[in-house]
C-alpha positions, 0 to 999 in steps of 0.5 A: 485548505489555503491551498484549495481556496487558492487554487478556486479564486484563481480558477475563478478569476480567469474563468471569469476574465476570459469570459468577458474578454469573449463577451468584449469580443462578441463571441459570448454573451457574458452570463455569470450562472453560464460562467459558472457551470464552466468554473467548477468543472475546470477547478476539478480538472486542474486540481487532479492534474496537479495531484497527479504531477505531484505524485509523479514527482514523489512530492505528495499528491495521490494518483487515486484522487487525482485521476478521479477528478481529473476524470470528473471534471473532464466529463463534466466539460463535456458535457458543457460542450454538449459532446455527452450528456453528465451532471454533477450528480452523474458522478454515481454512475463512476462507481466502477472505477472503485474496481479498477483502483483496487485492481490496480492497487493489487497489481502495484503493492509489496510487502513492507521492509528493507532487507540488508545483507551483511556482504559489501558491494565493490564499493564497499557499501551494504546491499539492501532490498526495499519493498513498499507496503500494502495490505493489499498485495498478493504474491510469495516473499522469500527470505533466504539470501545468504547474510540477509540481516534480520530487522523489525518486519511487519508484513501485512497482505491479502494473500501469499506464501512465505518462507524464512530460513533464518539460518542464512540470516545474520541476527543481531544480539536483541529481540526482534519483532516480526508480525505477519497478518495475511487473510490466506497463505502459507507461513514456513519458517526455518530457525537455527537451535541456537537462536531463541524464539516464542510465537503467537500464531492465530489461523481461522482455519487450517494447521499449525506445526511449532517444532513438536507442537500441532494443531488444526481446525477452526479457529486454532491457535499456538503459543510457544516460547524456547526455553531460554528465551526471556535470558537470551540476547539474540532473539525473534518474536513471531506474531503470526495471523492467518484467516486461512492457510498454514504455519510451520516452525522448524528447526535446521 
């Protein structure tokens, strides 16, 4: 809010200042309710542009509400220039824009979780893979590098397949938590037998398969657990949400 309040007396002052220099000038006539139909929209635009510049800079910002106001303000100055024809109430009619964020929100976001793999480069360092999160995101996330080190996973999209094969992946010795929510994909896990797992698997519609155990239909759901699970030290625990699709356990 300082930041905000800054930013507007600034803007206000030199609005205000070059104002009079042109009314001293004689280019304007110097009037304050003129001044300020100039002063609000000029706060819009240098507030989206520094937004913008921010998150370019990974420093903050937002590029969703900066190019918004950016835009807003810009409309509106044009306006004052009596180029097109905006007021501040015109700002319904920017509804559209809703749909070109989400668009591009589904074209940018990823999954979210680093993959390590427990081969070292040449340098001697650990590779790793980093996806950014959204729900969001549409696409396939396979997991099945050779040595890929299993870590908490928590992957939520709006549509996509997803294929785990556990067996190349190095477990370590505690209990792993992997949560996906996805309104339509596919889930298909591949498991070691000598690594414990339980699930809690939810699907509005579709299948399914736990090892020996099916399932399918309407709101369906599965809870399986190894036997030796709860004594075991290297272990996974699925939670596993679909609105529709399908998911399938197995073992290698």
């Amino acid at each position: 809010m300082k930041r905000f309040s800054r930013y507007f007396i600034a803007i206000f002052l030199i609005t205000i200042g070059v104002m009079l220099v042109l009314t001293n000038l004689g280019v304007v006539s110097f009037d304050f309710s003129i001044a300020w139909q100039f002063i609000y929209p000029i706060f819009f635009v240098i507030i989206g542009m520094r937004w913008l510049f921010d998150y370019f800079r990974k420093r903050g910002g937002s590029w969703v509400f900066g190019s918004f106001f950016l835009i807003f303000g810009s409309l509106l100055l044009l306006d004052r220039f009596e180029i097109i024809y905006f007021t501040f109430w015109s700002v319904f009619k920017l509804w559209p824009l809703l749909i070109v964020y989400f668009g591009f929100m589904l074209i940018r976001a990823k999954p979210n979780i680093v993959i390590e793999y427990n081969n070292k480069d040449s340098s001697g360092s650990k590779k790793t893979k980093s996806y950014s999160n959204s729900f969001f995101s549409v696409g396939d996330h396979e997991f099945n590098e050779p040595n890929w080190k299993v870590t908490p996973i928590n992957l939520r999209t709006m549509a996509g397949d997803f294929y785990f094969d556990f067996s190349k992946a190095f477990i370590p010795e505690k209990e792993i938590p992997v949560t996906i929510n996805c309104l339509a994909g596919d889930v298909n896990i591949l498991m070691p037998s000598n690594v414990e797992f339980r699930v809690e698997a939810t699907l509005n519609a579709g299948e399914i398969v736990v090892l020996d155990q099916t399932t399918d239909g309407i709101n369906r759901s599965l809870s399986f657990e190894t036997e030796g699970y709860e004594d075991a030290e290297r272990k996974i625990d699925f939670q596993i949400h679909l609105r529709a699709g399908a998911i399938r356990i197995d073992h290698v």
